[in-house]
TILUM-296298 format. One line per 10 residues: number of its first residue (from 1); their letters; for each residue z, x, y of N, C-alpha, C. Coordinates in steps of 0.2 Angstrom, whole numbers. Last residue first. Layout:
! TILUM-296298
NUM) a) Z,X,Y,Z,X,Y,Z,X,Y ~ ...
END
This chain:
! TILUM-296298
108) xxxxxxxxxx) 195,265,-111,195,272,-107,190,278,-105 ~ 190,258,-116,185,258,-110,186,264,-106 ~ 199,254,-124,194,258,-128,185,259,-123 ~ 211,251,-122,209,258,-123,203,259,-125 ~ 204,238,-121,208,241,-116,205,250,-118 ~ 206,235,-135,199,234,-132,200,238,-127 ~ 218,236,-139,214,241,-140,208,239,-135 ~ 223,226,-132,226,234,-129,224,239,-133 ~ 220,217,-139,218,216,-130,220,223,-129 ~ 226,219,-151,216,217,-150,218,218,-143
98) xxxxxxxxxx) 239,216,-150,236,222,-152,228,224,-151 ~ 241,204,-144,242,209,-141,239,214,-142 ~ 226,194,-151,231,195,-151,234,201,-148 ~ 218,181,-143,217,188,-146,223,190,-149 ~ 216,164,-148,217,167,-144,218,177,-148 ~ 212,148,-151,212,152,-153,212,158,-148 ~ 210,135,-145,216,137,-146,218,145,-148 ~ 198,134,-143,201,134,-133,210,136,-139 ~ 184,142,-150,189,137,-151,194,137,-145 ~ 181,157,-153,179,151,-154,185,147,-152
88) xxxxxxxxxx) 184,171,-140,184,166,-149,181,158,-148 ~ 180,183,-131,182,177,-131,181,175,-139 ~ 182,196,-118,185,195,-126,183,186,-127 ~ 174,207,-111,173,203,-111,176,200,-118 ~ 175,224,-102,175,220,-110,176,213,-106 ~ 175,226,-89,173,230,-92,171,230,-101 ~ 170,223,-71,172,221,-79,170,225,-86 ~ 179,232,-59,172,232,-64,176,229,-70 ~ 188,237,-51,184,230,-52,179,228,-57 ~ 192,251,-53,187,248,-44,186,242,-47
78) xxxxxxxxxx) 199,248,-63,202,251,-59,200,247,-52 ~ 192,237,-76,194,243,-72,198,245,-64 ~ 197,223,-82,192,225,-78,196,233,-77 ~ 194,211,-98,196,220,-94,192,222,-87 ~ 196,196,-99,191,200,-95,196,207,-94 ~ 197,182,-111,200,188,-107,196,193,-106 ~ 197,164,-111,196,172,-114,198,179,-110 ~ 193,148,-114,199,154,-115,195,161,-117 ~ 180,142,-102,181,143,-110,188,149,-110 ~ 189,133,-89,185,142,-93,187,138,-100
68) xxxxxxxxxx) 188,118,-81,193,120,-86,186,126,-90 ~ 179,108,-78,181,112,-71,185,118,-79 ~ 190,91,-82,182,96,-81,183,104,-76 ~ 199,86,-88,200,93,-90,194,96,-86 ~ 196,75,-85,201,77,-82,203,87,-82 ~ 179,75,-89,185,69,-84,191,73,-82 ~ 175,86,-98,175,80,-95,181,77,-93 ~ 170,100,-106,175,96,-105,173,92,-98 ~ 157,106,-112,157,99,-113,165,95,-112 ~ 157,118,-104,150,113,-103,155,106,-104
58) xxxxxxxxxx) 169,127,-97,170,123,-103,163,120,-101 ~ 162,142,-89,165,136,-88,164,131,-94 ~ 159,157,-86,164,154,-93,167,148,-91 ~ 153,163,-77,149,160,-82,152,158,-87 ~ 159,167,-65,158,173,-71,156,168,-78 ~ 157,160,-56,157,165,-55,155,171,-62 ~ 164,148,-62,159,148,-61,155,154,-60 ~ 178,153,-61,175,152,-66,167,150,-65 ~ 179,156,-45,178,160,-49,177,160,-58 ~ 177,139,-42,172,146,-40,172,152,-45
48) xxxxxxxxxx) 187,131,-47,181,133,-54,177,138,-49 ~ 195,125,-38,186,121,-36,182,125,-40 ~ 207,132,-40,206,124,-40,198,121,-42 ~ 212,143,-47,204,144,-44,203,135,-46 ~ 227,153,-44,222,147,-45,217,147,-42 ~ 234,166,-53,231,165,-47,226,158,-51 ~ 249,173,-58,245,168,-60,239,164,-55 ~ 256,188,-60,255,184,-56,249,179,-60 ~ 270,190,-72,266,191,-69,262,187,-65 ~ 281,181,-78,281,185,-71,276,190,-69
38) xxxxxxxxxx) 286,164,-82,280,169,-83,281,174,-75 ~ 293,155,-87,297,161,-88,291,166,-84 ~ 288,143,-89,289,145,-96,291,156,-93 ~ 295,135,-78,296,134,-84,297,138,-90 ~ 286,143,-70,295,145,-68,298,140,-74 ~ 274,143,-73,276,149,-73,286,148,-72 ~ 274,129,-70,272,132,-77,275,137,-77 ~ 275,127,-53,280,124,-61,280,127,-69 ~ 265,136,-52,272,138,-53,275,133,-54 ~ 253,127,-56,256,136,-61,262,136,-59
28) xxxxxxxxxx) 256,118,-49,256,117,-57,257,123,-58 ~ 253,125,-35,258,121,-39,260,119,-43 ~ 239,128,-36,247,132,-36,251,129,-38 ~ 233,121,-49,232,120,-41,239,124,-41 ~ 219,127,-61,227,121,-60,228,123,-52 ~ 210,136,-64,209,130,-62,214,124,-60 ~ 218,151,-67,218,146,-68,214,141,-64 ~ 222,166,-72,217,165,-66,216,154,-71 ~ 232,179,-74,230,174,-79,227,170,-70 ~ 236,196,-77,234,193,-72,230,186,-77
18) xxxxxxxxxx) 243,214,-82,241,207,-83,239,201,-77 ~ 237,228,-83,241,223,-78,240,219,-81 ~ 241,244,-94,239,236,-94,243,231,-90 ~ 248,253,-101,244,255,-94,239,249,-92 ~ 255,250,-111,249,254,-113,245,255,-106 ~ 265,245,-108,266,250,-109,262,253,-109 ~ 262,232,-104,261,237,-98,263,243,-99 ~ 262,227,-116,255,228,-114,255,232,-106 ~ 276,226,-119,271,232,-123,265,233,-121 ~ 279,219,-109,282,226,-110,279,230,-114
8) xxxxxxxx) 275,206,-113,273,210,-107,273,216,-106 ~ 276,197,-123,272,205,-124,271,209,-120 ~ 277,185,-120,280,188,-123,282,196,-124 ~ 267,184,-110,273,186,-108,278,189,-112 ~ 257,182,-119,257,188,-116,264,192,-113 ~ 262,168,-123,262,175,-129,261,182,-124 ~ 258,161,-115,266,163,-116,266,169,-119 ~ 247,162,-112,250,165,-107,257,166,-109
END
């Protein structure tokens, strides 16, 4: 989320919202978000519905982290439609701005 932010102005150069959906409880995102500067919106999904929803719940995190998406990122369109589905191996490893704004452009 930081690196997006980093990149906010290029990725909304390309006609791109940004939007990060987490399992944390509002109030851990906005401590997050007012620490690490974050200004687009960050909506919580405490009880994992919407991550359950879209079938990217971690199987094998437990105990604290249970509940916690596999990292990845969803293009949707305009009416809501998902449109790409981006994920990698591993919860560290992430797209790069250039990858997310092609893929993007590439539903156009």
């Amino acid at each position: 989320m930081v690196q997006l932010q980093a990149d906010l102005k290029k990725i909304e150069a390309a006609g791109i919202r940004v939007v990060g959906i987490s399992y944390d409880a509002p109030d851990v995102l906005k401590k997050f978000a007012d620490q690490a500067k974050i200004t687009f919106p960050l909506l919580s999904d405490p009880d994992s519905k919407t991550i359950e929803a879209y079938h990217i719940r971690n199987a094998a995190a437990r105990g604290k982290a249970e509940g916690v998406p596999e990292p990845g990122t969803f293009i949707v369109d305009e009416k809501g439609i998902v449109r790409a589905k981006l994920f990698l191996e591993g919860y560290r490893n992430r797209h790069t701005t250039g990858e997310l704004i092609e893929a993007a452009r590439a539903i156009r």
